[in-house]
N, C-alpha and C positions, 0 to 999 in steps of 0.2 A: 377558507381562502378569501381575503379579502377584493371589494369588486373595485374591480380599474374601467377609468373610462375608457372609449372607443378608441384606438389606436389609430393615425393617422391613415393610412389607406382603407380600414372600415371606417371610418368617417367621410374618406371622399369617396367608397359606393357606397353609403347611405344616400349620400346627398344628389348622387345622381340617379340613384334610382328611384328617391323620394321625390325627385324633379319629376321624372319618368309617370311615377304612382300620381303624382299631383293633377299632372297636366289629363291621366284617364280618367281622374276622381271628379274635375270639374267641366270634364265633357258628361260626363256622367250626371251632376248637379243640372248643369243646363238640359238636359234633357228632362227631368226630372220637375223641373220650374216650368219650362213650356208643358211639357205634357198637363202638368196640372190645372195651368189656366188653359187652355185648348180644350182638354178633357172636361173638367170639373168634375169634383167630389168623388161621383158616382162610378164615372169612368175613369179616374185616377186611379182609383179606388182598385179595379179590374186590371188596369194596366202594371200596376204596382205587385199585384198577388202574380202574375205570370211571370214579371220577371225574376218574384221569387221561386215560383217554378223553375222556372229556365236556372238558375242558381243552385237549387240542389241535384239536376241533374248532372250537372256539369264537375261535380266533385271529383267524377275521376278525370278531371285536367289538373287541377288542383295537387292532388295526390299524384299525377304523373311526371309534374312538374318536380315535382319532390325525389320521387324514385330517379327522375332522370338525371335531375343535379347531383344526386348520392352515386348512381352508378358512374357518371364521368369524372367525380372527381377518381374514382377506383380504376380508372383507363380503360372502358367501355367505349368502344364506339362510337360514333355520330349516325351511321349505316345499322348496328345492331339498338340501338335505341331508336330510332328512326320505326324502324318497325315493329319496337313494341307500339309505339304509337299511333302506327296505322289499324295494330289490332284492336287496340284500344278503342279509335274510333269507330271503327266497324260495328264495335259490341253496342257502345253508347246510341251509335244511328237505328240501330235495332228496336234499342230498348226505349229512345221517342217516341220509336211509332206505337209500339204497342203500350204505352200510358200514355198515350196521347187521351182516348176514351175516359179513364179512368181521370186523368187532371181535371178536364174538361169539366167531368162530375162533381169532381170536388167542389172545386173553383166556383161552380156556375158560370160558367162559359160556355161560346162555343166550339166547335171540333177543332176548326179552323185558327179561330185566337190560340188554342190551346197548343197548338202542332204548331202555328208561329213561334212559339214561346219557346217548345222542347228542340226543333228540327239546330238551334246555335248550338248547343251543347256539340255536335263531334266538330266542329269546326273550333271550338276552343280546346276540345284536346288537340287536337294538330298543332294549335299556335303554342300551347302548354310543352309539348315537345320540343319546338325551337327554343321556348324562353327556359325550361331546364335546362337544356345545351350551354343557352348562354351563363347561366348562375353555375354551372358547375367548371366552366373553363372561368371563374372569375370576370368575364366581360362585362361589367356589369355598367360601361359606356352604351355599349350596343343595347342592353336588354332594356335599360333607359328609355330608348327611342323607342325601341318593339312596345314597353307599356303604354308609350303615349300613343303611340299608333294606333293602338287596339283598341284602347278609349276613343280616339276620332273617327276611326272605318265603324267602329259600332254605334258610335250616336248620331253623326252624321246624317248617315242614312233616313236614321229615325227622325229624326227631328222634319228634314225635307217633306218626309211624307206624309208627318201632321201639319206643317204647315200649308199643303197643297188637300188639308180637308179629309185625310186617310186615316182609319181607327188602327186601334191599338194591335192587330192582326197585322193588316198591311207594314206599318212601324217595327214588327218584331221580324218581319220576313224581309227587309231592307236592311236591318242591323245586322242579320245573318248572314247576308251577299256583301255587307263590308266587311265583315269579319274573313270572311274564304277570300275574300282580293287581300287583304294581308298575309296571311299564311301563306300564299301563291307566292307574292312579293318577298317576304322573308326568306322562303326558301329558293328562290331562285337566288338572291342576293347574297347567302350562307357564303362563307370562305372557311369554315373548322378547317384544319388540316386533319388529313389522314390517319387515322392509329393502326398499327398492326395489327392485326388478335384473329382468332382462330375463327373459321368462316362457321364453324359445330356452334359457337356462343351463341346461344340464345338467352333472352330476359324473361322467365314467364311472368302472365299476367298476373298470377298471383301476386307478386310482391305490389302491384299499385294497387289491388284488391285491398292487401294489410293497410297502408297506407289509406287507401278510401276510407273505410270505415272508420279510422282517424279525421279525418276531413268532412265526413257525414255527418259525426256526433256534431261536429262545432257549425257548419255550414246549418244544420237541422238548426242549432241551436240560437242558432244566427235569424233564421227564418221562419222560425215558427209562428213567432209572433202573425206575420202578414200572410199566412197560408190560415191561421184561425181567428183572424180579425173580421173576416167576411162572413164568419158563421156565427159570431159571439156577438156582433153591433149590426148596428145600421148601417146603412150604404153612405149614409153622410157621414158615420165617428168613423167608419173604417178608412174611407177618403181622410179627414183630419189626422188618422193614426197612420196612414202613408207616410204623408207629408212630414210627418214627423218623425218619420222612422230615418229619413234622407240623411238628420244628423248622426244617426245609427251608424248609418253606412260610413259617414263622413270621419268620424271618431275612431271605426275598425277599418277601414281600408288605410286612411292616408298612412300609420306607423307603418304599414307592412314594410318599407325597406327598410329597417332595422332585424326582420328576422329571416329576410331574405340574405341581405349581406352578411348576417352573421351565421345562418346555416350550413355552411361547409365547415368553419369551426367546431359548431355543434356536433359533427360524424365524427370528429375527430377524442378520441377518449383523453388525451391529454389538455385539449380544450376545450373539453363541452363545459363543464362544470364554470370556468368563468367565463364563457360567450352564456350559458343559460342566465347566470344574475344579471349577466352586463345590461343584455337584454332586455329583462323584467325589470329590471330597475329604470332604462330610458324609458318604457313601455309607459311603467305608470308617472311620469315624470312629463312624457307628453302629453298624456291622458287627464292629465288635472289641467294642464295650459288649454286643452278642447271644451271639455266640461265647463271652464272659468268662460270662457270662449260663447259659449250656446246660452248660459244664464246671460252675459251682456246683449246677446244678438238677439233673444226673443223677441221683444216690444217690436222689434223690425219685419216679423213674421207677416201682416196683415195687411204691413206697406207694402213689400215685395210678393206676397204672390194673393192677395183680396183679404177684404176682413169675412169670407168665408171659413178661412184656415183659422179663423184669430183667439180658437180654442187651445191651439197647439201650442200660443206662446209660453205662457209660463211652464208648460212640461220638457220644453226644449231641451233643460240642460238633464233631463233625464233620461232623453232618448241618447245623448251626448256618453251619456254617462255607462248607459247600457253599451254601446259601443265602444268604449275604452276597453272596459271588462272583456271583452269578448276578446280584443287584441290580445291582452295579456294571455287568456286563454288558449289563442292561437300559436304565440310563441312557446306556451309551454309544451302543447301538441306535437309544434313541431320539430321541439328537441326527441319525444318520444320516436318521431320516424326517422330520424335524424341517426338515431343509437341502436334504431330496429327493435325499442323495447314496447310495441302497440299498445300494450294489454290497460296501460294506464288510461288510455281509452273509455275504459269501462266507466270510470268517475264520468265523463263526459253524457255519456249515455242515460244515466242514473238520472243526473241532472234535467236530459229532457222530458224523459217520462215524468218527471215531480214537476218540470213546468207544464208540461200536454194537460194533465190532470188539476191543473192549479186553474188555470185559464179558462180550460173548456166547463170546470165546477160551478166558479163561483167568478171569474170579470167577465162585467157586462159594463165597464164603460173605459175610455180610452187610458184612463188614468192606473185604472186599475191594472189593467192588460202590461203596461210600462211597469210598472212598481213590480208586478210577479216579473219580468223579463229580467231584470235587474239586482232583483233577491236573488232568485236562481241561478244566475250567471254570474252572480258577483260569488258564492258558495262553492262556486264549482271552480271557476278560475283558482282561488286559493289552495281547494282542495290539490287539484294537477299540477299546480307550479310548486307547491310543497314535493309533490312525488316524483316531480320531475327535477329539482335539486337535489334530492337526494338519492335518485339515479345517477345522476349526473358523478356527483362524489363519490358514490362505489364504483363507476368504471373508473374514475380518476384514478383511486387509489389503488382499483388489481393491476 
């Protein structure tokens, strides 16, 4: 099947919900720049491993978001989705508390930074349940504003409270109260209309389970790097290998509305097969214009945030580049939940155990740590998006 481009109304939710994705990406960035001059190195360094804590717990919002868009486009509820996601969060507020200890150790932190970090996790599946709602009714005006929203209530906060002299605990327990004053606000503000359906429907939690553990491998995969950067360097290369990780994030978050707007196609067996190429193909097409993008911008690295960081320049478009891969990654993932066939998963997984074992072996310096992130994830994205085209094309054609 040959690939067409974007169809004019996936073209305008892309672009608004790329608006949407932008505007949370560089409230995100700005936090990300002050923290690091504020903090330095050492405390960057700390701030940056918790929020990738706070990231892998939060998978089942992620994953819920997914389930919820799949079920509403099927004419589920708002009321029976709704409360899957109150269950949801209940589980995740649970399971905070108790690897609160446990991160804390990892980390090397304390209780408190630690439980900062995890306590946002059920308040983004909350918000994860309205922004499904939204991608699955097509809104993808509204879900727009909801992602820049979410971006501002959660950096906002943070930001105020290192600039009035408050560490990286205080900062994470302020993003968290912006976070729940939007969810509050979203949901009071909801107009869905009503669906009929039997009051018996229930969603169980399994299916954003299947789902999570799709979400896990890549999120895992996404973060490993900065959860084993504080065990394998110094506190100064793991600070440098933050900073650098920012283009990471910058690289795999910004495409996401490309596989947001095109994932209701993707459930669809008649059109998944060319929403998956369309996809991969924008994916890696944006992904080289980032990467072109981060090799220009380096030399700029030492001006904008000290010539402490000014190790990170030339690796920039590597970290750039790590982040591309991962997108592509991600869109191939989330054809897999998209079609309910998880198991391709397993590539995913494969892949972090050979990077866990690669990293924690043999890098010990930030260069090294990047090159395996890169190998690994560039291997593995290929391997899934093969398996996911060619899933794609057997449902096409039963």
């Amino acid at each position: 099947m040959a690939r067409q481009p974007l169809d004019r109304s996936a073209a305008a939710g892309v672009s608004m919900v790329l608006a949407g994705s932008m505007t949370a990406n560089v409230a995100s960035y700005l936090l990300a720049w002050l923290a690091s001059r504020w903090l330095g190195p050492a405390g960057y360094g700390e701030f940056a491993s918790l929020l990738a804590a706070q990231l892998v717990l939060a998978v089942p919002a992620l994953a819920l978001q997914t389930v919820v868009a799949r079920e509403a486009v099927r004419g589920k509820s708002a009321d029976t989705l709704r409360s899957l996601g109150y269950r949801c969060a209940a589980i995740v507020a649970v399971l905070a508390v108790v690897l609160t200890p446990a991160m804390a150790w990892l980390l090397d932190t304390g209780i408190v930074a630690a439980f900062s970090a995890l306590v946002t996790a059920p308040m983004l599946v909350l918000l994860a349940t309205e922004q499904g709602l939204l991608q699955g009714h097509g809104r993808f005006g509204v879900l727009s504003a909801v992602l820049a929203g979410a971006g501002v209530m959660k950096v906002l906060p943070a930001v105020a409270v290192l600039a009035l002299g408050g560490g990286a605990a205080a900062a994470l327990v302020a993003s968290a109260a912006g976070t729940a004053v939007l969810v509050a606000v979203v949901r009071v503000l909801d107009r869905t209309a009503p669906v009929s359906e039997n009051k018996a429907v229930r969603i169980g939690v399994v299916s954003v389970l299947a789902a999570s553990q799709v979400q896990l491998a890549l999120i895992a995969l996404s973060s490993l790097d900065l959860l084993v950067v504080r065990v394998v360097l110094s506190e100064y290369d793991a600070g440098v290998y933050a900073l650098g990780a920012v283009a990471t994030k910058a690289a795999f978050w910004l495409p996401q509305a490309v596989g947001v707007v095109l994932y209701p196609k993707m459930a669809n067996p008649a059109q998944s097969a060319q929403a998956v190429r369309t996809a991969l193909a924008v994916l890696v097409g944006i992904g080289a214009v980032l990467v072109l993008g981060a090799a220009l911008a380096g030399p700029l690295v030492p001006i904008l945030v000290g010539d402490a960081y000014a190790a990170v320049a030339p690796m920039l478009w590597a970290f750039a580049l790590h982040g591309a891969v991962l997108a592509v990654l991600q869109c191939a993932l989330l054809s897999a939940i998209a079609s309910e066939r998880t198991r391709v998963a397993v590539l995913a997984w494969i892949g972090l155990a050979v990077e866990a074992v690669v990293m924690l072996l043999w890098a010990t310096t930030p260069g090294q740590l990047i090159g395996t992130a890169v190998v690994v994830a560039s291997v593995t994205a290929v391997a899934v998006s093969v398996a996911a085209v060619r899933s794609a094309d057997r449902a096409s054609a039963s």
